[in-house]
C-alpha positions as CSV (number, residue, x, y, z in Angstrom):
1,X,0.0,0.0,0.0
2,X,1.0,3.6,-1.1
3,X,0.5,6.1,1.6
4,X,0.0,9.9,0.5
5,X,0.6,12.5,3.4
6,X,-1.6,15.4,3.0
7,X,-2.7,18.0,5.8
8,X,-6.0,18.2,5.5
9,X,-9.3,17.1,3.6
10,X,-8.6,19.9,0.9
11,X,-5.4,19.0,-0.1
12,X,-7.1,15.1,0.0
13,X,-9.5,16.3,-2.7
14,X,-7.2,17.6,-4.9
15,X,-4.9,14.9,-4.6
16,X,-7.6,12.4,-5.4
17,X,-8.7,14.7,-8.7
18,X,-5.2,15.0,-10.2
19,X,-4.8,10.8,-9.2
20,X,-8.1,10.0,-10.8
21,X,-7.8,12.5,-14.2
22,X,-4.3,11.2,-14.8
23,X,-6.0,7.7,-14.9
24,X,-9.1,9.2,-17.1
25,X,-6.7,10.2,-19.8
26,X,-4.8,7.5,-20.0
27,X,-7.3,5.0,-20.2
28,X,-9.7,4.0,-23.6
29,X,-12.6,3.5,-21.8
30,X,-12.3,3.7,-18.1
31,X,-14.3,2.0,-15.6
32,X,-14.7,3.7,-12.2
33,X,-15.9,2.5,-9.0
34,X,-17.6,5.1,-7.0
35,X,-18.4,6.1,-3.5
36,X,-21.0,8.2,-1.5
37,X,-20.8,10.0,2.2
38,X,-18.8,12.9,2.9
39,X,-15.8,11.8,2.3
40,X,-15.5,11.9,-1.4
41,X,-17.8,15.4,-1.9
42,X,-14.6,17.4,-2.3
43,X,-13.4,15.0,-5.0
44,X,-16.1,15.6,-7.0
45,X,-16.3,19.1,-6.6
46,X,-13.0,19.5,-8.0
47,X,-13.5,17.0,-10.7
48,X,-16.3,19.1,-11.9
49,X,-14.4,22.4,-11.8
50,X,-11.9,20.4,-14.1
51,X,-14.2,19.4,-15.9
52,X,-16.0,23.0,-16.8
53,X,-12.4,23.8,-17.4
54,X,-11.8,21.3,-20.4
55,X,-9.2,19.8,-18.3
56,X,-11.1,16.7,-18.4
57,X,-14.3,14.9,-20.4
58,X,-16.5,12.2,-19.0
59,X,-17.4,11.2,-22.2
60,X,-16.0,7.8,-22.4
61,X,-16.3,6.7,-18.6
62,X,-18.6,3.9,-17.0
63,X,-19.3,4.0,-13.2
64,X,-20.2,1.7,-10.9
65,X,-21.4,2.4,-7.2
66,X,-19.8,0.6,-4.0
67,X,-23.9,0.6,-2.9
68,X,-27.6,1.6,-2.4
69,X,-29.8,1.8,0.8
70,X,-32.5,-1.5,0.2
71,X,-36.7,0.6,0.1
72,X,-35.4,4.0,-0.8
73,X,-36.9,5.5,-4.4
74,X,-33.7,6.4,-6.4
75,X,-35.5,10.6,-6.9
76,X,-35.3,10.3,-2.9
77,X,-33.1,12.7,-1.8
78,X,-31.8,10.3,0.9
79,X,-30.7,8.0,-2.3
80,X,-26.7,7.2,-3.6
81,X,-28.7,7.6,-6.6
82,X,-29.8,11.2,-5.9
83,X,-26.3,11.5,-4.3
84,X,-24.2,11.3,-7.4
85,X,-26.7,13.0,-9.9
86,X,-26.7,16.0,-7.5
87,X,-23.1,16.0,-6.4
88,X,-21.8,15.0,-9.5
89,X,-23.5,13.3,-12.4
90,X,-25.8,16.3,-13.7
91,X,-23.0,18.3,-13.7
92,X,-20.5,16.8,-16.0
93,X,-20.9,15.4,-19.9
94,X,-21.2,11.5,-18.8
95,X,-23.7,9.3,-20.2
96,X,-26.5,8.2,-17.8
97,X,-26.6,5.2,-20.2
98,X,-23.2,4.4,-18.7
99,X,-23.9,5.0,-14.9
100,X,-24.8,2.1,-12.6
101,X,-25.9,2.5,-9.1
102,X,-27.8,-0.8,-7.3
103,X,-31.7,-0.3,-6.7
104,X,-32.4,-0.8,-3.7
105,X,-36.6,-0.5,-5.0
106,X,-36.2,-4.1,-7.0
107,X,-38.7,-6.9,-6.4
108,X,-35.9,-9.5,-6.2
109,X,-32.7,-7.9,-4.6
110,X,-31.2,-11.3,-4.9
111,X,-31.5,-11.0,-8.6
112,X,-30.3,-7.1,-9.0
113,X,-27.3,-8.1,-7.1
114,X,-26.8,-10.9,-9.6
115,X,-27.7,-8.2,-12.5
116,X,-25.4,-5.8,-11.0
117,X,-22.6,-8.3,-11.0
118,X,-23.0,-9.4,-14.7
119,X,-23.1,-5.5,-15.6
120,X,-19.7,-5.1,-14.0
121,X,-18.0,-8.4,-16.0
122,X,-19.8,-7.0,-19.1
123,X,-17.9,-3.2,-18.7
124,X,-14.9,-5.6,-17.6
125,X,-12.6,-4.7,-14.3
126,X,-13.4,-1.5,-12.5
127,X,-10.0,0.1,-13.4
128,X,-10.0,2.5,-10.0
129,X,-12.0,1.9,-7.1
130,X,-12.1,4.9,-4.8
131,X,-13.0,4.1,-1.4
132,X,-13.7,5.4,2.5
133,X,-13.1,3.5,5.1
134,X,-15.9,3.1,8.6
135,X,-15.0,3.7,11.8
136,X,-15.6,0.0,12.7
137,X,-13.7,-0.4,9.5
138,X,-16.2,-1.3,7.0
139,X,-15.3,-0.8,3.2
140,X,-18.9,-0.3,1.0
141,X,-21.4,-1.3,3.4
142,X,-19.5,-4.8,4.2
143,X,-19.8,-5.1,8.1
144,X,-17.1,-6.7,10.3
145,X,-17.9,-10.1,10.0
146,X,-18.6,-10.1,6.0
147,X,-16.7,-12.8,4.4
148,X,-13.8,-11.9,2.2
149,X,-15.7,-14.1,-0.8
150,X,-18.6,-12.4,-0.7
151,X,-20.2,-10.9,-3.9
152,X,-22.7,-8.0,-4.6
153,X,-24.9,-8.7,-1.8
154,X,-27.6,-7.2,0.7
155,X,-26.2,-6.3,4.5
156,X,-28.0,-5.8,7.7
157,X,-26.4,-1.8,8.4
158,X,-24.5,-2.0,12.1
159,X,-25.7,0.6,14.6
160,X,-22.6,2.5,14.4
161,X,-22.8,2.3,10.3
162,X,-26.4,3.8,11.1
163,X,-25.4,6.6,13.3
164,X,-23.0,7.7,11.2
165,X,-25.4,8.1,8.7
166,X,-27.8,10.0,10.7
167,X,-26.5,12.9,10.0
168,X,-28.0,12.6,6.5
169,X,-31.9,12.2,7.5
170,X,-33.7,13.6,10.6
171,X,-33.4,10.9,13.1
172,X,-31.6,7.9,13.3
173,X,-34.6,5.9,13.1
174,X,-35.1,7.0,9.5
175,X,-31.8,5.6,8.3
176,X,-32.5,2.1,6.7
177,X,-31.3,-1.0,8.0
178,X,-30.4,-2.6,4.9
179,X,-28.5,-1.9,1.8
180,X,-27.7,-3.6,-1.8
181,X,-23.5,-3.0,-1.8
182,X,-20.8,-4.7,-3.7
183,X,-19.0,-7.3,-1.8
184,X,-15.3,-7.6,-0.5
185,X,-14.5,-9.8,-3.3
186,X,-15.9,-8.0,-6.0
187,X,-13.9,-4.8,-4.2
188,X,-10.5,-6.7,-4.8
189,X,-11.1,-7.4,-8.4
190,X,-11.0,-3.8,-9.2
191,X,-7.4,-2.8,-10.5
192,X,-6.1,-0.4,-8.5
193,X,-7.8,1.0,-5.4
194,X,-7.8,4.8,-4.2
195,X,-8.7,5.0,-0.3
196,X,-9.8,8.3,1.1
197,X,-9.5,8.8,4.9
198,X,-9.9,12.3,6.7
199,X,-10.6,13.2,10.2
200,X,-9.5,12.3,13.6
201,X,-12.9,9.8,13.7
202,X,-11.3,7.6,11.6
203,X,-7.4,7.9,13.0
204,X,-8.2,4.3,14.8
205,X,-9.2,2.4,11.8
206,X,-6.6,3.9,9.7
207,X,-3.6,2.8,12.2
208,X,-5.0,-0.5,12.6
209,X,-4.6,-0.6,9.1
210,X,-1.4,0.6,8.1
211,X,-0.2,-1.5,11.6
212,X,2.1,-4.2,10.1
213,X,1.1,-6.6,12.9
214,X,-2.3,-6.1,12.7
215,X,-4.0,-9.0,11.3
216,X,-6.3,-9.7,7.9
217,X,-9.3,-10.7,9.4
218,X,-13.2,-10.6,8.7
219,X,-14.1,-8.6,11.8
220,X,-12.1,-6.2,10.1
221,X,-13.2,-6.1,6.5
222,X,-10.4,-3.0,5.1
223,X,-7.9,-5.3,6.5
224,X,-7.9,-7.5,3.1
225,X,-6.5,-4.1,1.1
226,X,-2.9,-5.7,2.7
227,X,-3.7,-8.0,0.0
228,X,-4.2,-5.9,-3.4
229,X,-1.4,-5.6,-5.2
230,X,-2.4,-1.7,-5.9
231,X,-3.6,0.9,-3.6
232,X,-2.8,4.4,-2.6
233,X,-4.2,5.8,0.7
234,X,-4.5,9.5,0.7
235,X,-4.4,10.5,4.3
236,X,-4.7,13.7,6.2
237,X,-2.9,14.9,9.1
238,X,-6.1,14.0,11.3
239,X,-6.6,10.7,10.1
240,X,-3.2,10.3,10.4
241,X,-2.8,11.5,14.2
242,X,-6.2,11.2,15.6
């Protein structure tokens, strides 16, 4: 793992534009993997003001999202669907036809997590998967305790996952308990990985990560990153130190 040192969640955002538009340009037809949550707002912020300065074009890229929240409408504004198209999607010249986010609406999640699966094989590897990481160490919605061969699958939300998420909605008890998200295996299939941390909140789960003698284990699902071959942690001084 490539650790980048930067002091703050600015300097992060900007880090993670220039890392991710170098990759854009040099790829045909790249294939990202996307995340939601406060974390990555400042990335694509900045890759929109790129983009309205013809520094880069969307033209040619597919996305994929890490996940979806199971019963909410994707025009919900509480929605990873509403997320990106408001944050970033409506903003820039991609083609919705090449956007994929779960629904978390379907009549058979089983069979959208299969569907979403086969739409990722069909686009090929995600070429950059940019990630956070949960306090309790979660990456996507995958919950300590989530097997390292799991696939796109549903997940019961942990209380802590939940309360983090509260912010987002008026109560706690309006956050759902359930979401569609891809799983740990279909994670480490992507090429290369770009994980975001920021804030003293997450300094634990960062150390116990970048610890050497900490162990891969299940009931820490970031823990299996030791085993990719390529990923770059960007890293402020919080996360760093807190």
């Amino acid at each position: 793992m490539k650790v980048v040192k930067v002091k703050d969640y600015d300097e992060m955002s900007d880090m993670a534009c220039s890392f991710l538009i170098e990759k854009i340009e040099r790829l045909q037809d790249p294939v990202l993997g996307l995340a939601t949550g406060s974390t990555p707002e400042g990335l694509y912020k900045r890759l929109i003001e790129k983009y309205n300065e013809r520094k880069v074009s969307f033209e040619k890229v597919s996305t994929f999202n890490l996940d979806e929240y199971v019963g909410v409408a994707k025009d919900d504004p509480h929605s990873y669907h509403y997320y990106m198209k408001d944050k970033f999607f409506q903003h820039i010249d991609i083609s919705m036809d090449n956007v994929n986010v779960p629904s978390g609406m379907a009549e058979d999640l089983q069979l959208q997590c299969e569907e979403y699966e086969k739409r990722m094989v069909d686009a090929g590897q995600v070429d950059i998967q940019v990630l956070g990481i949960g306090v309790n160490g979660h990456i996507g919605f995958n919950e300590p305790g989530t097997s390292f061969f799991s696939r796109t699958h549903i997940v019961d939300l942990e209380e802590s996952t939940r309360k983090a998420n509260a912010r987002y909605f008026d109560s706690i008890d309006d956050v759902p308990t359930q979401a569609i998200t891809m799983g740990i295996e279909t994670i480490m299939d992507s090429k290369e990985i770009l994980l975001l941390v920021s804030g003293a909140e997450k300094g634990r789960a960062l150390a116990r990560l970048l610890n050497e003698e900490s162990e891969i284990t299940e009931e820490f699902p970031a823990s299996i990153l030791k085993r990719h071959e390529r990923v770059t942690i960007i890293a402020d001084w919080e996360a760093l130190n807190g």
